[in-house]
C-alpha positions in Angstrom: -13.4 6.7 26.6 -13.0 10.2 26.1 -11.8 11.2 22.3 -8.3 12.7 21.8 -8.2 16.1 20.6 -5.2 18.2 19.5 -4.6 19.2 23.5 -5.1 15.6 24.7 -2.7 13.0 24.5 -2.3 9.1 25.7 1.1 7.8 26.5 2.3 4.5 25.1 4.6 2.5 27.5 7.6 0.1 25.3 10.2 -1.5 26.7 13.3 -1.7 24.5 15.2 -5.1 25.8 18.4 -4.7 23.7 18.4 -1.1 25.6 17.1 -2.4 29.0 14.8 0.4 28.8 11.5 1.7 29.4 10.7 4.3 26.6 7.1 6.5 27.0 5.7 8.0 24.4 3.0 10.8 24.1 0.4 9.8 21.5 -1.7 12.5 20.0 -4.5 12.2 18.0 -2.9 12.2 14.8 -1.3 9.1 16.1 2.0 11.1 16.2 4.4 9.6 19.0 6.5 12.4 20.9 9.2 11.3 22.9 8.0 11.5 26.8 10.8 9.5 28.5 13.7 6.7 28.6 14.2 4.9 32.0 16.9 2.8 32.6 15.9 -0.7 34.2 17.2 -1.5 37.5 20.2 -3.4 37.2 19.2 -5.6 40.3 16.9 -8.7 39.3 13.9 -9.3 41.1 11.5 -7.1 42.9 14.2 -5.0 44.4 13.9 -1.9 46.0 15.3 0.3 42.5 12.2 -1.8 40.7 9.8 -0.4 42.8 11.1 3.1 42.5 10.9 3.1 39.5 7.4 1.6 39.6 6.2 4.6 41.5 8.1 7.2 39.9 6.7 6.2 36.3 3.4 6.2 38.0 3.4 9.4 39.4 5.2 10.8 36.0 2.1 9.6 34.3 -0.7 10.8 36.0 0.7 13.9 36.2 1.5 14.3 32.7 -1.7 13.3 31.6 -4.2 16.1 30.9 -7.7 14.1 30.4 -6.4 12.9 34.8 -5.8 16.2 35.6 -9.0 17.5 34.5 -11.2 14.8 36.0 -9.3 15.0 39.1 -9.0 18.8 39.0 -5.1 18.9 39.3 
């Protein structure tokens, strides 16, 4: 695994259930969290077509954000 310098970052997915959210943080490496996103959870139990937008959104968001993906996959 690649080491984190000051320009890298990991996220850190939580979900906050009180909320019904899905909160991302960016995690340098001083361990600092930075506020990425909050995602409201579909309102619609079961795999519903909002649950798997949202799937495929936070996907994407991540990937993109991520500068140690971009590199390796020269984006």
């Amino acid at each position: 695994m690649e080491q984190l310098t000051m320009n890298t970052y990991d996220h850190l997915v939580c979900v906050d259930e009180d909320a019904k959210e899905l909160v991302v943080f960016r995690v340098g490496a001083d361990g600092k969290r930075t506020l990425f996103t909050r995602v409201a959870l579909p309102q619609v139990e079961g795999w519903s077509a909002e649950l798997q937008d949202l799937a495929k959104a936070l996907g994407e968001n991540l990937l993109i954000d991520s500068p140690v993906i971009r590199r390796i996959l020269n984006v």
